[in-house]
C-alpha positions in Angstrom: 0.0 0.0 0.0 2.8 2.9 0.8 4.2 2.8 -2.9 0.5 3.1 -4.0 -0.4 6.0 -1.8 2.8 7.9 -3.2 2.2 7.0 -6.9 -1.2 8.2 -6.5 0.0 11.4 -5.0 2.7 12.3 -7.3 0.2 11.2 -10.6 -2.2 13.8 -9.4 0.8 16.2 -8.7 2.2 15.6 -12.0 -1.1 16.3 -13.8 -2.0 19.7 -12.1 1.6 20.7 -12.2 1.4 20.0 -16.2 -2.1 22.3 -16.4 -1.1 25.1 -14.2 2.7 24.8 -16.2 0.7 25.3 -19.4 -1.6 27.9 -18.3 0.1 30.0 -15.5 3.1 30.5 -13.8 1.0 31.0 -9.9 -2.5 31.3 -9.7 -5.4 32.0 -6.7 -8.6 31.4 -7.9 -12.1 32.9 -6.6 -15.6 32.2 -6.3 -16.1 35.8 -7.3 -15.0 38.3 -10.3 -13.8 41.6 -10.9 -17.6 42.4 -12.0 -18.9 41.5 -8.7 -16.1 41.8 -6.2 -14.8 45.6 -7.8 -16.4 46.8 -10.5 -15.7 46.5 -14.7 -14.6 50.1 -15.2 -13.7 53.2 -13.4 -17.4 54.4 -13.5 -18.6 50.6 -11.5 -16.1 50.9 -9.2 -16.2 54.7 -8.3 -19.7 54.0 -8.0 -19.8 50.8 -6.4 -21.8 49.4 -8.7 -24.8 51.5 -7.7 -25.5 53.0 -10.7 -23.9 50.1 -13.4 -27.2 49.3 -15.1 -27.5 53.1 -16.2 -24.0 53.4 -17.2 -23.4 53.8 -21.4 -20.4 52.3 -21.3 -19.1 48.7 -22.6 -19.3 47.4 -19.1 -23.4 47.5 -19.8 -22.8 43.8 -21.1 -22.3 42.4 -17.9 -24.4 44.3 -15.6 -27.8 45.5 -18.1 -26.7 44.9 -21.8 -30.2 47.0 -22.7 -27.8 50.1 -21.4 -25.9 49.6 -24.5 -28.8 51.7 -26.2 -28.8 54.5 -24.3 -26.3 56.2 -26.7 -26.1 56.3 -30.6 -22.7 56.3 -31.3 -20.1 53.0 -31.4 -17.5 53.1 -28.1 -14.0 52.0 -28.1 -12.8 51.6 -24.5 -9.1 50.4 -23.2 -8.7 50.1 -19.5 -6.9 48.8 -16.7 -7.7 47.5 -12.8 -5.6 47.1 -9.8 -6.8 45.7 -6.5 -4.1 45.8 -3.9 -5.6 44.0 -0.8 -4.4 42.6 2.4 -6.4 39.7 4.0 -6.3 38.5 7.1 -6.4 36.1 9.9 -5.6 36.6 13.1 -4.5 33.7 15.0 -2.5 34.3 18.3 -0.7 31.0 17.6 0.9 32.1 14.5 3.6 34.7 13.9 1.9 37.0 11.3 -1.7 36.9 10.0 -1.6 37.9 6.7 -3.3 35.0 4.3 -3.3 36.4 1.0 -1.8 40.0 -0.2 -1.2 39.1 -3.4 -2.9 41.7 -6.3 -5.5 41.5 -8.8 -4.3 43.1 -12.6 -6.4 43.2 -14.9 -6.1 45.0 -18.5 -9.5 45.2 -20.4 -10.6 46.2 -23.7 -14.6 46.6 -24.8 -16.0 48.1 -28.3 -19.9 48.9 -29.4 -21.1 49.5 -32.6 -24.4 50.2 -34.5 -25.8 47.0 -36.3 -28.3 48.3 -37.5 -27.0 49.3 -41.2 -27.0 45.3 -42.0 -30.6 45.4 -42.2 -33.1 47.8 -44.4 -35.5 48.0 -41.3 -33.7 51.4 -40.3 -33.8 50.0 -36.3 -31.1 50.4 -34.1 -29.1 47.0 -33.1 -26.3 47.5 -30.5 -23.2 44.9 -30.1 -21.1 45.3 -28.0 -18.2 42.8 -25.9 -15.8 43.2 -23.2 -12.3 41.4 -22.1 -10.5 41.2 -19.1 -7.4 39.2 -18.6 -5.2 39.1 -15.6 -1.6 40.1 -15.4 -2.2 42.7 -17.7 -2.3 40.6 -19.9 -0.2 37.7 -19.5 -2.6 35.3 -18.2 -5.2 33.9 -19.4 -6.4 30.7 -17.7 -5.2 29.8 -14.2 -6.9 27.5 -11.2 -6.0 27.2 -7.7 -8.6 24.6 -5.8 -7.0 23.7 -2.4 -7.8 22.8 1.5 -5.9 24.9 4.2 -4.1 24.3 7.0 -4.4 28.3 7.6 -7.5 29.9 6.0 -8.3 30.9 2.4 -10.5 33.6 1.4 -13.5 33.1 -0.5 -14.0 36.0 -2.8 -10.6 37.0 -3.3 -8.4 36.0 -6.1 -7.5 36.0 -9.6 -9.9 34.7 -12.5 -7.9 35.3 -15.3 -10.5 35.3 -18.2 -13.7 37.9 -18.1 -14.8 38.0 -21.6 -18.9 39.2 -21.8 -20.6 39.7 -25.4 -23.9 40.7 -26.0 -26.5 43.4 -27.9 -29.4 45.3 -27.2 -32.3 47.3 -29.3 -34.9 50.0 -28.1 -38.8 48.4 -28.6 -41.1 50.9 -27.4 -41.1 54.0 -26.0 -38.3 54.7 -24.1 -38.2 50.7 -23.1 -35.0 48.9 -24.2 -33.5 45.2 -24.0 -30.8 43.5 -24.1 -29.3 39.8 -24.1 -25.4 39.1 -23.3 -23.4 36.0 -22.5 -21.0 35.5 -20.2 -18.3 33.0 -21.3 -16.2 30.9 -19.0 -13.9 28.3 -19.6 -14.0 24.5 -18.7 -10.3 23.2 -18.4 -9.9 19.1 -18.5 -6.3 17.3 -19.0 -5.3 13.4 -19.4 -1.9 12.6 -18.1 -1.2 9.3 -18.9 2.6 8.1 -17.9 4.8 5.1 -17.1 7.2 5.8 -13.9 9.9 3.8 -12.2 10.1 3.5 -8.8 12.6 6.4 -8.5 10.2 8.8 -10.1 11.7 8.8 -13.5 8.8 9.1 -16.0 9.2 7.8 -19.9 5.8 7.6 -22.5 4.1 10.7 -21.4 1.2 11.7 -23.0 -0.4 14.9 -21.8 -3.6 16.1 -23.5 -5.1 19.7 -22.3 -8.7 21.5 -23.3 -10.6 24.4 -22.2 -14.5 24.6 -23.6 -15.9 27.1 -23.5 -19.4 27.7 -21.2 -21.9 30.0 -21.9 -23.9 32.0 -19.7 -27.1 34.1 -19.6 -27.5 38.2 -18.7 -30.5 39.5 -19.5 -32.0 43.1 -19.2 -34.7 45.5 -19.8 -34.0 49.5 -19.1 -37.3 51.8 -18.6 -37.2 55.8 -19.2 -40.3 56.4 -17.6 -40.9 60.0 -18.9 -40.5 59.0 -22.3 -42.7 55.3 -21.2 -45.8 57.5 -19.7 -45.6 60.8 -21.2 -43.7 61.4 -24.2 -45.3 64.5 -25.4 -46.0 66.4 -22.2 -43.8 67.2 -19.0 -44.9 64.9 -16.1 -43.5 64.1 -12.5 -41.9 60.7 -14.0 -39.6 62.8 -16.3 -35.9 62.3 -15.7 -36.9 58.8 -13.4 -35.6 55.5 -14.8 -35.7 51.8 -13.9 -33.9 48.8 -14.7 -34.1 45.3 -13.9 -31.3 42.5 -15.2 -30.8 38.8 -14.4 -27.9 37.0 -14.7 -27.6 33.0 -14.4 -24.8 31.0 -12.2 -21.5 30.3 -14.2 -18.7 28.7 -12.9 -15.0 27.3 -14.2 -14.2 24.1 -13.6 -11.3 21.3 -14.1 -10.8 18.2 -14.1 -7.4 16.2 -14.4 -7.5 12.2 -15.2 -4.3 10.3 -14.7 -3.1 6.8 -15.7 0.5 6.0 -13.8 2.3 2.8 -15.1 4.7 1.6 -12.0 7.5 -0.7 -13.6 7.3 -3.9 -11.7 5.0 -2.5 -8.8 1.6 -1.3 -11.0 1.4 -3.2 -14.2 -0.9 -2.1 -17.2 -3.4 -0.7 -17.1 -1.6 1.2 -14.3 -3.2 3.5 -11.7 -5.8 5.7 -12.5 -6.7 8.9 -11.0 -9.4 11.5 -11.3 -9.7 15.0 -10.1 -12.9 17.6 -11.1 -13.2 20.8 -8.9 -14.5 23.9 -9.1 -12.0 26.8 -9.3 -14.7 29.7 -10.0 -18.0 30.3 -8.9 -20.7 33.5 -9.7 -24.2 32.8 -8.3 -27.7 33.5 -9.8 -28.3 37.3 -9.8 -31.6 39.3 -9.9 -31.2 42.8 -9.8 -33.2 46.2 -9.9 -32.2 49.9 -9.8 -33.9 53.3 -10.1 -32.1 56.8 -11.0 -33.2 60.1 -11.2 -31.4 62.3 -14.1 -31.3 66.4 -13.8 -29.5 68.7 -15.5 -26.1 67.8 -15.3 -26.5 65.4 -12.1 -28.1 61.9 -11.6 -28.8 60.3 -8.2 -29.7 56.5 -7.9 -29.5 52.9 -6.3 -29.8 49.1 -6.8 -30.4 46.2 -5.0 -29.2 42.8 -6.1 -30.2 39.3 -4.9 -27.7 36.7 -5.4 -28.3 32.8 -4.9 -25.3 32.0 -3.3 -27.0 28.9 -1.7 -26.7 27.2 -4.9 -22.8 26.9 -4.0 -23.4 24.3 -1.6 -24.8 21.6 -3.8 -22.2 22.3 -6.2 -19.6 21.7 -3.8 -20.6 18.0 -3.8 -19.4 17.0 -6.9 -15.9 18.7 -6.0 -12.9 15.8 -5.6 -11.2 18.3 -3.8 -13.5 19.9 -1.4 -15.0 16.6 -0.9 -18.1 17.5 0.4 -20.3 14.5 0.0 -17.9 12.6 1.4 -17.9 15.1 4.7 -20.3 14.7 7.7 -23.1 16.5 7.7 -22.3 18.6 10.7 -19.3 19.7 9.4 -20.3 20.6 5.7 -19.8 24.1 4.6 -23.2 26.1 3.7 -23.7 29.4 1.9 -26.9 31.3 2.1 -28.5 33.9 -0.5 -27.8 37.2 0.4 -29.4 41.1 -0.5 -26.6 43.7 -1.6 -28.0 47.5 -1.4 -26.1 50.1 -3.4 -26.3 54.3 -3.6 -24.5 56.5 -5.5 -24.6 60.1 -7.4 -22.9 61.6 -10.0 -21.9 65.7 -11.0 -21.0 67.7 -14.0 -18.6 69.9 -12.5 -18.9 71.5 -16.3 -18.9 70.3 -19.8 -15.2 68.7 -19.4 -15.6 67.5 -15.9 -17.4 64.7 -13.8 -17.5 63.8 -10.4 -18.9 60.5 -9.2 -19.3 58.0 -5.7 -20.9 55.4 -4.3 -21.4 53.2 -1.1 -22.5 49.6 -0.9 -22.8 47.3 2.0 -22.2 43.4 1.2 -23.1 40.7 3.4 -21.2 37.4 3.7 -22.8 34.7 1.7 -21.0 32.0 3.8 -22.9 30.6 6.8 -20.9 28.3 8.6 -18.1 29.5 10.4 -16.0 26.1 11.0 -15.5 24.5 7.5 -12.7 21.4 8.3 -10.2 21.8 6.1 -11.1 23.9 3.1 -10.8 26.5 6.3 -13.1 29.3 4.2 -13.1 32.9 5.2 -15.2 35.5 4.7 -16.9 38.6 6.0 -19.3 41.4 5.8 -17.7 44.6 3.8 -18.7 48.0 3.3 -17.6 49.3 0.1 -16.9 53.2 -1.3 -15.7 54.6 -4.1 -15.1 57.7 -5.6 -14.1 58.7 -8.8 -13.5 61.9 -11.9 -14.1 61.9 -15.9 -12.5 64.4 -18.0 -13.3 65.0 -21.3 -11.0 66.5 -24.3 -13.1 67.8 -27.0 -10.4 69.5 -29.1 -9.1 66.8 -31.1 -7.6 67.6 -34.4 -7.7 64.2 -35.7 -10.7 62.6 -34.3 -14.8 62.7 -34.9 -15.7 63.6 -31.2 -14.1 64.0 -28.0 -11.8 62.0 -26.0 -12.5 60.7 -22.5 -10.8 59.2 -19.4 -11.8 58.0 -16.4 -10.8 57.1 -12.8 -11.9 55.4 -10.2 -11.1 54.4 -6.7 -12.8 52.5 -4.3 -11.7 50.8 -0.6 -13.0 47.8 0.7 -13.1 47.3 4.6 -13.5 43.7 5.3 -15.8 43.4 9.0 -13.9 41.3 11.5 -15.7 38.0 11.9 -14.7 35.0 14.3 -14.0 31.7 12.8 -13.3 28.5 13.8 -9.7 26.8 12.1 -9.3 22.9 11.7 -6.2 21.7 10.8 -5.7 18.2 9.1 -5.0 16.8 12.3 -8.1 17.7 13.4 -6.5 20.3 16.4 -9.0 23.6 16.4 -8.0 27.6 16.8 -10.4 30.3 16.3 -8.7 34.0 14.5 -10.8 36.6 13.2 -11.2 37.5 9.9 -11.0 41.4 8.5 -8.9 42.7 6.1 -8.5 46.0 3.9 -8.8 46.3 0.1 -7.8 48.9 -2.4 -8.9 48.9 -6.2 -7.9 51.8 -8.6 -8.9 52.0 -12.2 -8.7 53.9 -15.4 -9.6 54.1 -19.0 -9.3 55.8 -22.2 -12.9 55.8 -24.3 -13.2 57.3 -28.0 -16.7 57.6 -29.6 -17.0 57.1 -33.6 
């Protein structure tokens, strides 16, 4: 049995080590992404997200793709996002209590055009896509599905890939709607191998794919002047709704192994299999309200998200191993409500000034998890943020914009309960502090 248990050990190790080789260098992988944990562009995260489903910009695709009507002209948008955060856990046993300080990068690019000259109908047709990848560039696809000795964060980490297309057309009377898809990708490799007893491998085979999965966002945006009274001034002027839903997506992987032991495992060898889940973003419903003046808007949403979901999925995860866990100590999520507020100001024609607050409560309920050792807390969010805009361009159709945003994260302290492999118990609280700046350059044509 011991030259079994190793085999076993280093086949798995050899076949993650091969995918996360061929993929990325390091990764940390979270059951959130930069769309719900900071914010797509400057605009979401100075805003916190309260005002995302009104917002004219590319990022509409994720959070209401029927935004993508709300002006004419096509968008070319570059951007960047760095989240510089410091998790912790403090554990009097242990000499620091820092878990994870390590950033998220993330370049993006996004475009929108017109479809509508394709057809002879004369109607308006909006597509538009956005693309985030991590590194600033460099990486692409990455996972990271452990258990802990010392704690891992839930929502914090890198997910290399955020790539969202989708299009939108008005129907009626200041009504608008829009469909979008949220891609993720499925990783799955085969290692198959023969070994000696030293370790020494010979007739590899190593066989990697990603499929793609596809995900729905749907959503309707509502001018209520225009809706109610197009042709006369009524108290609904200047008010709009929204209301968006997006399904649960995840990113899985799953490694298979076959390990050939000369003169300990004959053929067909050993075989392993491994299928966890490295990314997870639950059911959303959402709805939001603004109210648009001259040269100011003021507005909120409140999402819903199914977070609950999580828990069932975790069953099927090798890793996490779940099913296989007693009851009493299986890890359990529950749905939670997220409120958002924000305003923005036109300082004057060049200049914007924007912020937001959100409060975001902790989707996971249990607060001993054996092994996986999850953390996470209750955070309130607040962001802040300025547009300029340069309209004397010599070259171009119309003007130049930038943006920036800021936003900090303060991570509530929570108490949780630690349990080590050996089954020994300490309880540290959980807080931690978290910084995300972002910027972008948008042109109009």
């Amino acid at each position: 049995m011991v030259p079994t248990t190793r085999f076993s050990v280093r086949a798995l190790s050899l076949a993650v080590a091969a995918v996360s080789t061929t993929f990325a260098m390091s990764a940390s992988a979270s059951m959130g992404n930069i769309g719900t944990t900071f914010g797509v562009m400057p605009i979401d995260v100075a805003t916190a997200q309260s005002l995302s489903m009104f917002n004219d910009q590319v990022s509409a695709t994720y959070y209401n793709p029927a935004a993508l009507t709300r002006d004419e002209r096509g968008e070319l948008t570059s951007g960047i996002l760095h989240a510089e955060q410091e998790l912790r856990s403090t554990n009097p046993n242990a000499n620091g209590d820092v878990v994870s300080s390590s950033p998220s990068q993330h370049v993006l690019i996004g475009m929108k055009t017109n479809l509508g000259s394709l057809t002879r109908f004369n109607h308006p047709i909006y597509l538009g896509f956005i693309a985030g990848v991590e590194k600033y560039g460099k990486e692409m696809l990455a996972f990271d599905s452990q258990t802990s000795n010392s704690g891992q964060f839930l929502q914090y980490g890198k997910e290399p890939l955020f790539l969202n297309v989708g299009g939108a057309t008005p129907v009626w009377r200041g009504i608008s709607v829009g469909l979008s898809a949220r891609i993720t990708l499925d990783a799955t490799a085969d290692l198959q191998a023969v070994s000696t007893l030293g370790g020494e491998t010979s007739r590899e085979r190593l066989a990697v794919n990603a499929e793609p999965q596809i995900k729905t966002i749907l959503g309707t945006s509502i001018d209520l002047g225009s809706t109610f009274c197009p042709e006369s001034n009524c108290f609904l002027q200047g008010w709009e709704t929204a209301f968006t839903y997006r399904t649960k997506s995840s990113a899985s992987t799953t490694v298979d192994s076959g390990i050939i032991v000369t003169q300990t495992i004959p053929d067909p060898g050993l075989s392993l299999a491994v299928t966890t889940i490295d990314s997870f973003q639950p059911e959303t419903f959402g709805v939001g309200a603004q109210y648009k003046g001259n040269g100011w808007r003021f507005g909120g949403s409140v999402e819903q998200q199914n977070w609950s979901e999580l828990s069932e999925v975790f069953k099927g995860d090798t890793i996490k191993d779940q099913a296989a866990t007693p009851a009493s100590d299986r890890i359990q999520f529950k749905d939670t409500v997220i409120p958002r507020i924000g305003a923005e100001y036109d300082i004057n024609k060049n200049f914007s000034i924007r912020g937001g607050v959100a409060y975001e409560e902790s989707p996971l309920k249990t607060t001993r998890n054996p092994e996986i050792n999850y953390l996470d807390t209750d955070k309130i969010v607040v962001g802040l943020g300025i547009s300029a805009t340069y309209d004397r361009t010599r070259l171009l159709a119309f003007p130049v914009r930038f943006d920036l945003g800021y936003q900090y994260q303060q991570l509530q302290g929570r108490d949780f309960t630690l349990v080590d492999f050996d089954g020994t118990e300490t309880g540290v609280t959980a807080d931690g502090d978290i910084h995300v700046i972002s910027g972008s350059l948008t042109l109009k044509f």
